[in-house]
HTML snippet that shows the backbone in 3Dmol.js (N, CA, C, O; Angstrom):
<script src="https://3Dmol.org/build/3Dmol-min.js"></script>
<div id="view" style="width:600px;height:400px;position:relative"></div>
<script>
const pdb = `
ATOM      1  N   UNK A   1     -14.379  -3.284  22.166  1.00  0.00           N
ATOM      2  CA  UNK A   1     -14.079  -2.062  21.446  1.00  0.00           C
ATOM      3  C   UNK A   1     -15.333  -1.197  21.466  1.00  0.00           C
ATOM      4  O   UNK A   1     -16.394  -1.736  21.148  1.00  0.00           O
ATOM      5  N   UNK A   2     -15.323  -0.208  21.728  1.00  0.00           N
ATOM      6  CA  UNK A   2     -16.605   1.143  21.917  1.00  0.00           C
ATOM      7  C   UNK A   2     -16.702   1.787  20.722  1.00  0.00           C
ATOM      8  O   UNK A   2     -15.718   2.038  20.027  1.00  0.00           O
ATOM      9  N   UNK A   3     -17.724   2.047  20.460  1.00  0.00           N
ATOM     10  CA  UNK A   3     -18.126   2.692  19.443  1.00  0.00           C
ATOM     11  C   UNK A   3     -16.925   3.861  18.602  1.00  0.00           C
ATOM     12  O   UNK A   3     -16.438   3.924  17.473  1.00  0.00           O
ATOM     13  N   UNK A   4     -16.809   4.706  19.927  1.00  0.00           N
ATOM     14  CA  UNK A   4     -16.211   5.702  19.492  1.00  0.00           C
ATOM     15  C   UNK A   4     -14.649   5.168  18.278  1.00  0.00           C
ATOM     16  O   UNK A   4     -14.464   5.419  17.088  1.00  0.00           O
ATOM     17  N   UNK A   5     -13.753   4.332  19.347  1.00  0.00           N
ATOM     18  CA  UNK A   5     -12.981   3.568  19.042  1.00  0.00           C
ATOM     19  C   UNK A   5     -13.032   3.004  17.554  1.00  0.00           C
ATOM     20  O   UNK A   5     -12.226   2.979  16.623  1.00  0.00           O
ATOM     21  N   UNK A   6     -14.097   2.644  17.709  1.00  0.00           N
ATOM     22  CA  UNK A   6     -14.723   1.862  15.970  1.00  0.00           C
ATOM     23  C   UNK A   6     -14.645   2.519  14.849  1.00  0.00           C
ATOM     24  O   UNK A   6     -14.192   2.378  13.713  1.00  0.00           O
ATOM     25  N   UNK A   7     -15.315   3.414  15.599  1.00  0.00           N
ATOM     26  CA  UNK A   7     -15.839   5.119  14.165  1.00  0.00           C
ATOM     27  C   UNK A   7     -14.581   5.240  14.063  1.00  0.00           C
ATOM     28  O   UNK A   7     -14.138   4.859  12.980  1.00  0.00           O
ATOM     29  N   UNK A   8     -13.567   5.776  15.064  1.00  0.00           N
ATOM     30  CA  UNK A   8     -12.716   6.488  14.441  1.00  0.00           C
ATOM     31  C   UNK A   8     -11.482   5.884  13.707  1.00  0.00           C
ATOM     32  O   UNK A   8     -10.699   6.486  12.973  1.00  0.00           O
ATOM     33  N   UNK A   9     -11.467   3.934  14.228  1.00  0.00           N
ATOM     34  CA  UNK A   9     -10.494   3.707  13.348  1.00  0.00           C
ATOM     35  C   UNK A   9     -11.209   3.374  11.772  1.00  0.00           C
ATOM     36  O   UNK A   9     -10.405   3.247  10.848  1.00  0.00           O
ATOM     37  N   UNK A  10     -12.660   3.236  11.465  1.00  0.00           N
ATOM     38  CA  UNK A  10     -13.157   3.439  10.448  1.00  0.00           C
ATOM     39  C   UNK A  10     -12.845   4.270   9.585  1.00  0.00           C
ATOM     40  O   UNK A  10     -12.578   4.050   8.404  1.00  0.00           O
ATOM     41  N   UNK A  11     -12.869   5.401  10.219  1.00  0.00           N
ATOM     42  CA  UNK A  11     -12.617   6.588   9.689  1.00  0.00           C
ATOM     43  C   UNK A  11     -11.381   6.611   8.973  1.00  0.00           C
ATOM     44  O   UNK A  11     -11.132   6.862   7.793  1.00  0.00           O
ATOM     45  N   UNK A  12     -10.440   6.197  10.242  1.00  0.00           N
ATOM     46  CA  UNK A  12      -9.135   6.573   9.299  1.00  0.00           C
ATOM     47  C   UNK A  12      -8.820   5.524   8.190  1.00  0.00           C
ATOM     48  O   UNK A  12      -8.176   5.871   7.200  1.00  0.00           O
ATOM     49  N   UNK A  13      -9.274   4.220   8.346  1.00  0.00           N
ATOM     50  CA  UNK A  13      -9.676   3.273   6.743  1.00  0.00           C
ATOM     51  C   UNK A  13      -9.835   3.827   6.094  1.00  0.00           C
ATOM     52  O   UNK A  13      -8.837   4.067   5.414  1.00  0.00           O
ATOM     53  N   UNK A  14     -10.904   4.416   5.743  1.00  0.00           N
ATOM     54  CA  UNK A  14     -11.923   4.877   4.947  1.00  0.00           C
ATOM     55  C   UNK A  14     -10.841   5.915   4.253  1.00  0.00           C
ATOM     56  O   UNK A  14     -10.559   5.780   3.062  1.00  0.00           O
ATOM     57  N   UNK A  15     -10.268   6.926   5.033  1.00  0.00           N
ATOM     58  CA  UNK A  15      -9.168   8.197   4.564  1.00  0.00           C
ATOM     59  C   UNK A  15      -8.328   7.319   3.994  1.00  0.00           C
ATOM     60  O   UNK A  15      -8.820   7.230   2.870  1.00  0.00           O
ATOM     61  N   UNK A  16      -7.470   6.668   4.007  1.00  0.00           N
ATOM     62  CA  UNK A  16      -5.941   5.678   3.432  1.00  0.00           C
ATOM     63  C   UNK A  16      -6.534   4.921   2.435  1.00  0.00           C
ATOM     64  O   UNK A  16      -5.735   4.476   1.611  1.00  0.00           O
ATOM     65  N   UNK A  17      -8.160   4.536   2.202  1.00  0.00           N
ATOM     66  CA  UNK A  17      -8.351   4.398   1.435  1.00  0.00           C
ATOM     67  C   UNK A  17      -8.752   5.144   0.062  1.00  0.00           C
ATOM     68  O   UNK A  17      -8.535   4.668  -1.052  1.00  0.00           O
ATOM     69  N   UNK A  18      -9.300   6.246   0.282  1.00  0.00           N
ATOM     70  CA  UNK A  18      -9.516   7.559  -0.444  1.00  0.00           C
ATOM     71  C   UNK A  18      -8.309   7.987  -0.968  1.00  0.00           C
ATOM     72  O   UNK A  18      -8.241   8.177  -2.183  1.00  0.00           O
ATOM     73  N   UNK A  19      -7.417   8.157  -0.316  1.00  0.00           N
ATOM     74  CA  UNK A  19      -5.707   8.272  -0.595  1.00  0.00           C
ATOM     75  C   UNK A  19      -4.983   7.594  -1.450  1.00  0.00           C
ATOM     76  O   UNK A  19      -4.140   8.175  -2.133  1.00  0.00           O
ATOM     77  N   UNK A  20      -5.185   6.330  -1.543  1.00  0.00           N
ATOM     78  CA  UNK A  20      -4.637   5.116  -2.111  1.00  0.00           C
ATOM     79  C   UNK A  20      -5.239   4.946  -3.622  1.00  0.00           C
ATOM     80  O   UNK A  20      -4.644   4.664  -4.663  1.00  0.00           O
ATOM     81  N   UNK A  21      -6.857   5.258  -3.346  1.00  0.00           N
ATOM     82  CA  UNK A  21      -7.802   5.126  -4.457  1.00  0.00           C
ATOM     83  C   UNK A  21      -7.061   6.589  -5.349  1.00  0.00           C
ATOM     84  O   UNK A  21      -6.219   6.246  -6.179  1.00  0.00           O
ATOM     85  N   UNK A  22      -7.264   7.882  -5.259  1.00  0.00           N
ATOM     86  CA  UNK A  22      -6.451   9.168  -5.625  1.00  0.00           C
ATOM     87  C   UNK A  22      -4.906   8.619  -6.136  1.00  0.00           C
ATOM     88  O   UNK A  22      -4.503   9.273  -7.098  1.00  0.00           O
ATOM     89  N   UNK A  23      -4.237   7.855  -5.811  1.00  0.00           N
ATOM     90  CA  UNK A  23      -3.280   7.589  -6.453  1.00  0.00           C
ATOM     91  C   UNK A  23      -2.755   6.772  -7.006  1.00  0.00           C
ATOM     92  O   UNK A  23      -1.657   6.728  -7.560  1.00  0.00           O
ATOM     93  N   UNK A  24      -4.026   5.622  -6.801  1.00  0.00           N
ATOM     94  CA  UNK A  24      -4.299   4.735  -8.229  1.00  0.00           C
ATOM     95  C   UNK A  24      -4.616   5.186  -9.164  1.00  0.00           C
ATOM     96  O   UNK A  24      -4.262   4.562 -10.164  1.00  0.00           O
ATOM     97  N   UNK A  25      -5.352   6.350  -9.374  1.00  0.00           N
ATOM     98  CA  UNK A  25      -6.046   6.876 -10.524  1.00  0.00           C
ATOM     99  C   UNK A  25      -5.358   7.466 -11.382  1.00  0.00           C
ATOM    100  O   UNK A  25      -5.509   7.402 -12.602  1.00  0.00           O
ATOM    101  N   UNK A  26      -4.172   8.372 -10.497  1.00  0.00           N
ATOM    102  CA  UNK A  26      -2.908   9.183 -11.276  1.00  0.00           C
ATOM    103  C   UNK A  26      -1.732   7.836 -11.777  1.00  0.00           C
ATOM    104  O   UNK A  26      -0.950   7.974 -12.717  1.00  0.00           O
ATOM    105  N   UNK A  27      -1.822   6.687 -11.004  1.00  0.00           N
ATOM    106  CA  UNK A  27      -1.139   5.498 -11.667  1.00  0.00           C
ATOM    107  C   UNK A  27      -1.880   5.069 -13.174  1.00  0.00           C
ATOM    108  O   UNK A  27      -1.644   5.537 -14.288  1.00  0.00           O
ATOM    109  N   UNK A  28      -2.490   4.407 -12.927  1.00  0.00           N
ATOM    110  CA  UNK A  28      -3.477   4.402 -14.180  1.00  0.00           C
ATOM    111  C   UNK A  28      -3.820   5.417 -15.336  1.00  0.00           C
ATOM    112  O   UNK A  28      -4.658   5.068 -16.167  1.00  0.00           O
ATOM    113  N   UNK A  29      -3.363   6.360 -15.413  1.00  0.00           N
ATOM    114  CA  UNK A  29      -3.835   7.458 -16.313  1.00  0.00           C
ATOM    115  C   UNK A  29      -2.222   7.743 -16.937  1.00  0.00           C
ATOM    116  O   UNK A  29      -1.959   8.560 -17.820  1.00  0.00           O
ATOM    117  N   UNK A  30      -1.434   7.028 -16.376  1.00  0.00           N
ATOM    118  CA  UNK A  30       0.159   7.021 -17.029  1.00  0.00           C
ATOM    119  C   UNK A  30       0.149   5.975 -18.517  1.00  0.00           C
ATOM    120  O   UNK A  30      -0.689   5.077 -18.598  1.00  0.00           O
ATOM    121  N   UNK A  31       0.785   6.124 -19.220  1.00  0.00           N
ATOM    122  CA  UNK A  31       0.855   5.602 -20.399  1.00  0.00           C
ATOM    123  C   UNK A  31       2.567   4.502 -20.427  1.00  0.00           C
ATOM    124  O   UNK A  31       2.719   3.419 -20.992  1.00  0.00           O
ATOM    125  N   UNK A  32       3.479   5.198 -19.710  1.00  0.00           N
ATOM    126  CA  UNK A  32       4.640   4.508 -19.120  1.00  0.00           C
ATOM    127  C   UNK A  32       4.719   4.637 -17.359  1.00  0.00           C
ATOM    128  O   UNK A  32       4.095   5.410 -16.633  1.00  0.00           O
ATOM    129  N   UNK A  33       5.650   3.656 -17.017  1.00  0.00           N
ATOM    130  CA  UNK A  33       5.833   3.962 -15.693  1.00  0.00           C
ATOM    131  C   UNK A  33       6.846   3.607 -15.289  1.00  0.00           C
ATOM    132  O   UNK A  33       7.226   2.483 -15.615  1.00  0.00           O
ATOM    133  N   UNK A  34       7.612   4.378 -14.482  1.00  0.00           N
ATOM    134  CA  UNK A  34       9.179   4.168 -14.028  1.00  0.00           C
ATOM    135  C   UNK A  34       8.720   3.483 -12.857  1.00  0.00           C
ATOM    136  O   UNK A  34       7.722   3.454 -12.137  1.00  0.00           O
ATOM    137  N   UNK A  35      10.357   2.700 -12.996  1.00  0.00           N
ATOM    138  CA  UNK A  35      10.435   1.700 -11.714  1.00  0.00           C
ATOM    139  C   UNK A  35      10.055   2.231 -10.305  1.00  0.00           C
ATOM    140  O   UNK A  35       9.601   1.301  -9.640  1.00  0.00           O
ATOM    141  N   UNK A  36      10.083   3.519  -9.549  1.00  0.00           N
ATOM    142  CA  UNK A  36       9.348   3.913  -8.432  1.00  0.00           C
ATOM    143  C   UNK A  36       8.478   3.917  -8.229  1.00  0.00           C
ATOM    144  O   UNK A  36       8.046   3.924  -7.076  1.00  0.00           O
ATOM    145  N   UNK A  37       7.522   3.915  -9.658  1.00  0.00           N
ATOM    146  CA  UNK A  37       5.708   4.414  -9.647  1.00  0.00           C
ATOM    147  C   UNK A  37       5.836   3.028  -9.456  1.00  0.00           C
ATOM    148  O   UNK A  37       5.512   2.890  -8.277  1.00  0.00           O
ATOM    149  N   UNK A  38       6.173   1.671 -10.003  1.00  0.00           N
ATOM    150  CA  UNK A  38       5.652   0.612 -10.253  1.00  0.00           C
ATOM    151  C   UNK A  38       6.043  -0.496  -8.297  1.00  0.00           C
ATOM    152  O   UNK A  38       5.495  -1.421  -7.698  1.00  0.00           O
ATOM    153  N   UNK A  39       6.877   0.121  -8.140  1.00  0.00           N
ATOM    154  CA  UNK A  39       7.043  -0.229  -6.372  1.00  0.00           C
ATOM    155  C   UNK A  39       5.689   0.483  -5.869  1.00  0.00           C
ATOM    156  O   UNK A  39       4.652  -0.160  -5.708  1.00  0.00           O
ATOM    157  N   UNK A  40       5.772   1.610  -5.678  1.00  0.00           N
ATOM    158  CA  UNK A  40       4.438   2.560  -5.190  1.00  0.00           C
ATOM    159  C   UNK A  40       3.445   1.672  -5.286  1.00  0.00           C
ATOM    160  O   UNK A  40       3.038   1.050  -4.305  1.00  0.00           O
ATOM    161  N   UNK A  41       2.844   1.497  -6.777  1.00  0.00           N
ATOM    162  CA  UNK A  41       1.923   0.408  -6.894  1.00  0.00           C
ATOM    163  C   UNK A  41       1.851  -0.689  -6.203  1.00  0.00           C
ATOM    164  O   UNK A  41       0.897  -0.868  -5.445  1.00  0.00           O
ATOM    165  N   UNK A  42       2.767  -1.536  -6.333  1.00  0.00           N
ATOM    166  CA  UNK A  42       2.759  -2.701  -5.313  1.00  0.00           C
ATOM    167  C   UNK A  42       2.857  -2.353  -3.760  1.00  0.00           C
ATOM    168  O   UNK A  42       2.326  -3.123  -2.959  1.00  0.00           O
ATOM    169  N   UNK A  43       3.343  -1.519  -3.433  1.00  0.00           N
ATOM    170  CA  UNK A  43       3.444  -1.314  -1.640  1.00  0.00           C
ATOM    171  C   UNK A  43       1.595  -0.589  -1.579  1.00  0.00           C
ATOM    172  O   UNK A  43       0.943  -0.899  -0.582  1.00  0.00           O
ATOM    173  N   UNK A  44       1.240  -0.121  -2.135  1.00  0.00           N
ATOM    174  CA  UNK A  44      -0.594   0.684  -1.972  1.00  0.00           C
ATOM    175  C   UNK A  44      -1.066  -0.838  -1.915  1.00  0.00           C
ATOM    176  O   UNK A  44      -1.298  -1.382  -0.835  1.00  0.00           O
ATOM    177  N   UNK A  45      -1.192  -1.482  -3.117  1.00  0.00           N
ATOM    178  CA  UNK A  45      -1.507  -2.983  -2.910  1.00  0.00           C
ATOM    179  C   UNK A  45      -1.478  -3.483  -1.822  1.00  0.00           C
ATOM    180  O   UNK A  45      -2.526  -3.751  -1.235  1.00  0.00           O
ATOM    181  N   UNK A  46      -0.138  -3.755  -1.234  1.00  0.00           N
ATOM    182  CA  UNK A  46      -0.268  -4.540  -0.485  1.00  0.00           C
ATOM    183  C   UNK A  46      -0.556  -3.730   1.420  1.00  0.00           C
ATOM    184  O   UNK A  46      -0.413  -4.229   2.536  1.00  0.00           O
ATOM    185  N   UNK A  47      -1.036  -2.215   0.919  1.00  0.00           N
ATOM    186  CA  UNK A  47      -1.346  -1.807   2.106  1.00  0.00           C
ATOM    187  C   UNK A  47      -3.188  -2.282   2.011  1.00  0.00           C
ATOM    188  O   UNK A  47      -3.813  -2.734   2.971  1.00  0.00           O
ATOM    189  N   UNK A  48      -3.657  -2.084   0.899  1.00  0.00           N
ATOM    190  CA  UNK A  48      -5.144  -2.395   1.083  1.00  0.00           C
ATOM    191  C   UNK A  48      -5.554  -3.607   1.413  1.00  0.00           C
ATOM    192  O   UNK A  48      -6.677  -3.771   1.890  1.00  0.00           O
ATOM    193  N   UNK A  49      -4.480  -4.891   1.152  1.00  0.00           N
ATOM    194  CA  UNK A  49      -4.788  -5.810   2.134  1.00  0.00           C
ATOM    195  C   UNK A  49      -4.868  -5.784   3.378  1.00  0.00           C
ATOM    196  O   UNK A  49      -5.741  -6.162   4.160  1.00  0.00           O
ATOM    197  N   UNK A  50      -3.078  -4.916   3.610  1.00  0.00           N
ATOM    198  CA  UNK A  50      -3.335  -4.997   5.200  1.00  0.00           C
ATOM    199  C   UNK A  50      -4.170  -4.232   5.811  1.00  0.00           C
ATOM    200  O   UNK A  50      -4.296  -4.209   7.036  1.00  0.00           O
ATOM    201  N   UNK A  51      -4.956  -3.385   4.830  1.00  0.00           N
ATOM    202  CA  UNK A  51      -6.364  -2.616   5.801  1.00  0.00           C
ATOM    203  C   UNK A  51      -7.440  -3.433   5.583  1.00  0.00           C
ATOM    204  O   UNK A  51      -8.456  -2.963   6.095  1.00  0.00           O
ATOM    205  N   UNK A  52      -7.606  -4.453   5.031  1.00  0.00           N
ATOM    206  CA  UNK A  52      -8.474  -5.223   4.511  1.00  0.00           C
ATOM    207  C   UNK A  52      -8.608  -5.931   6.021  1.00  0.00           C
ATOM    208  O   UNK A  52      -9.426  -5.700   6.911  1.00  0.00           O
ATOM    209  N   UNK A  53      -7.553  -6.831   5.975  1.00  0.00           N
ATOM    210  CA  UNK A  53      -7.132  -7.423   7.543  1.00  0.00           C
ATOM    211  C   UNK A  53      -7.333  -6.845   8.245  1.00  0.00           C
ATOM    212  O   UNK A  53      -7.615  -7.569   9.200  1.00  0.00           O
ATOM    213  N   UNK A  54      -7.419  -5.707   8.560  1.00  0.00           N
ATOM    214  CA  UNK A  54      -7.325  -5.069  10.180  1.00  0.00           C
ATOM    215  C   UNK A  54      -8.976  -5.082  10.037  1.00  0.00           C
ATOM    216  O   UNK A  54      -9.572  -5.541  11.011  1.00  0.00           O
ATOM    217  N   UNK A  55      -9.841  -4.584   8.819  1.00  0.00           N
ATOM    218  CA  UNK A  55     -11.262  -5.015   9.187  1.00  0.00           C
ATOM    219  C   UNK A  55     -11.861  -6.280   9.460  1.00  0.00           C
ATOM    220  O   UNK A  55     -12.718  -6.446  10.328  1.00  0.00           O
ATOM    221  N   UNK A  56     -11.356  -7.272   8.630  1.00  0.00           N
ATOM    222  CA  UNK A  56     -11.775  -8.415   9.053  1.00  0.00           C
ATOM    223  C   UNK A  56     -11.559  -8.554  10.668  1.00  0.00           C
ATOM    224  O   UNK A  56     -12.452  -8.701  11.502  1.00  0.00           O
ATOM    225  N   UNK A  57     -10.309  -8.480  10.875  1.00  0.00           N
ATOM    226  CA  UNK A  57     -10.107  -8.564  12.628  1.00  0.00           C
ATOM    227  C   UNK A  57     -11.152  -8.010  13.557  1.00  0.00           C
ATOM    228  O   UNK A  57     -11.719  -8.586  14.486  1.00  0.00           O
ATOM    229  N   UNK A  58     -11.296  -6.772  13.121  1.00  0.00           N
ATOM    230  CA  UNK A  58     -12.734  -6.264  13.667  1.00  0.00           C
ATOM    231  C   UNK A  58     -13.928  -6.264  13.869  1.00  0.00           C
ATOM    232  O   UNK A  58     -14.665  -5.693  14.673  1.00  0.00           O
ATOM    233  N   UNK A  59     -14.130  -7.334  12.630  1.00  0.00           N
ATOM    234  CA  UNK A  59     -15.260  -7.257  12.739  1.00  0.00           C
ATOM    235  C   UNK A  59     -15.509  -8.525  13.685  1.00  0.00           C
ATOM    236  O   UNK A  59     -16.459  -8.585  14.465  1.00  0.00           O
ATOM    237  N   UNK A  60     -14.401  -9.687  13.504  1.00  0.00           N
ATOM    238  CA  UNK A  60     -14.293 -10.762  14.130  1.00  0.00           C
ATOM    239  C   UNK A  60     -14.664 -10.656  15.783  1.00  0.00           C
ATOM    240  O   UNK A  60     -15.415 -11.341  16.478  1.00  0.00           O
ATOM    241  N   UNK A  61     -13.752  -9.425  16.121  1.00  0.00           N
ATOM    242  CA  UNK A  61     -13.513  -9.012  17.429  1.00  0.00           C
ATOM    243  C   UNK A  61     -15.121  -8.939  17.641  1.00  0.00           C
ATOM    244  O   UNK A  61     -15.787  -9.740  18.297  1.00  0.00           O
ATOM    245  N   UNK A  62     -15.464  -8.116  17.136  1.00  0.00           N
ATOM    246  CA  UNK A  62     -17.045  -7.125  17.288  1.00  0.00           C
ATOM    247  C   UNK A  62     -18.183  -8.310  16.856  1.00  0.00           C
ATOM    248  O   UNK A  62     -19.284  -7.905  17.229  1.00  0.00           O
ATOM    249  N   UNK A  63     -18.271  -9.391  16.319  1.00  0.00           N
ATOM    250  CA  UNK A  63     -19.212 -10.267  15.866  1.00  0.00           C
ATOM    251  C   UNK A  63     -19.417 -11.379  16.332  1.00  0.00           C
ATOM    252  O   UNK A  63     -20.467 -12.021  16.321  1.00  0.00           O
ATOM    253  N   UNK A  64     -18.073 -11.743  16.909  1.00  0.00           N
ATOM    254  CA  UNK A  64     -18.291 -13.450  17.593  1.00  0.00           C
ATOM    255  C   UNK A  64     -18.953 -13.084  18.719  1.00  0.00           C
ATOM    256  O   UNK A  64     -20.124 -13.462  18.766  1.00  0.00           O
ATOM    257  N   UNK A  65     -18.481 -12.358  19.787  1.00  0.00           N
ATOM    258  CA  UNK A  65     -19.456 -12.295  21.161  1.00  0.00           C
ATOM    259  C   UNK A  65     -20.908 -12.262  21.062  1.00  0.00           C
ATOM    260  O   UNK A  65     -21.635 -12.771  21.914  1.00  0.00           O
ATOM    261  N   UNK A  66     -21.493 -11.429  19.620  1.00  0.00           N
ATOM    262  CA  UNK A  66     -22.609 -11.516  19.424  1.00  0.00           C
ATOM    263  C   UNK A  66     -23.456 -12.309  19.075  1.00  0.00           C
ATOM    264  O   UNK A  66     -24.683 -12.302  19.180  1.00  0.00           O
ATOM    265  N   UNK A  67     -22.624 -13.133  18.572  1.00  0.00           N
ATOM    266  CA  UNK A  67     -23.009 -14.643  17.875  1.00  0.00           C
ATOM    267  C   UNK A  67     -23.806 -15.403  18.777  1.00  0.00           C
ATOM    268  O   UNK A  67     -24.889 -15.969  18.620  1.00  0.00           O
ATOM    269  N   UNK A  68     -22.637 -15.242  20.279  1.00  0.00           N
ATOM    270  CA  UNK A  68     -22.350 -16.256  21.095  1.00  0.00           C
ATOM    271  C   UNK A  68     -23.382 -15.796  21.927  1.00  0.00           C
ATOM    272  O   UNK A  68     -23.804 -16.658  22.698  1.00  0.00           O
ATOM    273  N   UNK A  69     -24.058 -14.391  22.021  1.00  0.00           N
ATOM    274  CA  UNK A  69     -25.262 -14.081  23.141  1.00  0.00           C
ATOM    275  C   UNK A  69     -26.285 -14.830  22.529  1.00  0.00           C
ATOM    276  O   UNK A  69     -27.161 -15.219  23.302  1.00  0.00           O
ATOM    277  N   UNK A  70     -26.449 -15.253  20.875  1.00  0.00           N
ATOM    278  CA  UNK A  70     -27.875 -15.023  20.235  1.00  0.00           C
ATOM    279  C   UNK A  70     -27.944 -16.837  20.239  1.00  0.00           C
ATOM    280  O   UNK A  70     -28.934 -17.382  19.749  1.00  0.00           O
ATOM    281  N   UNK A  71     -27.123 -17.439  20.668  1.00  0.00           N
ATOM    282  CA  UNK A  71     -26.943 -18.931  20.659  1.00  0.00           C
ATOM    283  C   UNK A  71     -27.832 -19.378  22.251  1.00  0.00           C
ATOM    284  O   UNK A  71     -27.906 -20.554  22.608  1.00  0.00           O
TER     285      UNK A  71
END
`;
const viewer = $3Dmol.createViewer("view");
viewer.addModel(pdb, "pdb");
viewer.setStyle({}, {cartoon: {color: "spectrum"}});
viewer.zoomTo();
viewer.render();
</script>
């Protein structure tokens, strides 16, 4: 994976996370919450894992070869 490649799927992490974070905040600042907000909640959840995962993968991708030169 090339740099460029890297940055820019960083990037877009970084945005979905900014996004996600922005509408946790308007979740949280509710005092009740209807059954849609409370799905919403759980599907953001379980997207920050799966962006969680896609970094780990990356970094996996991007770290073992390096491992393996310095051995």
């Amino acid at each position: 994976m090339d740099y460029e490649s890297l940055s820019a799927t960083v990037a877009r992490i970084r945005a979905e996370l900014a996004r996600i974070d922005g509408e946790n905040h308007k979740y949280f600042e509710l005092k009740h919450y209807r059954d849609y907000e409370m799905v919403s909640h759980r599907l953001r959840q379980e997207r920050v894992l799966e962006l969680k995962a896609e970094l780990e993968a990356m970094l996996k991708r991007k770290l073992i070869p390096n491992k393996s030169v310095q051995n």
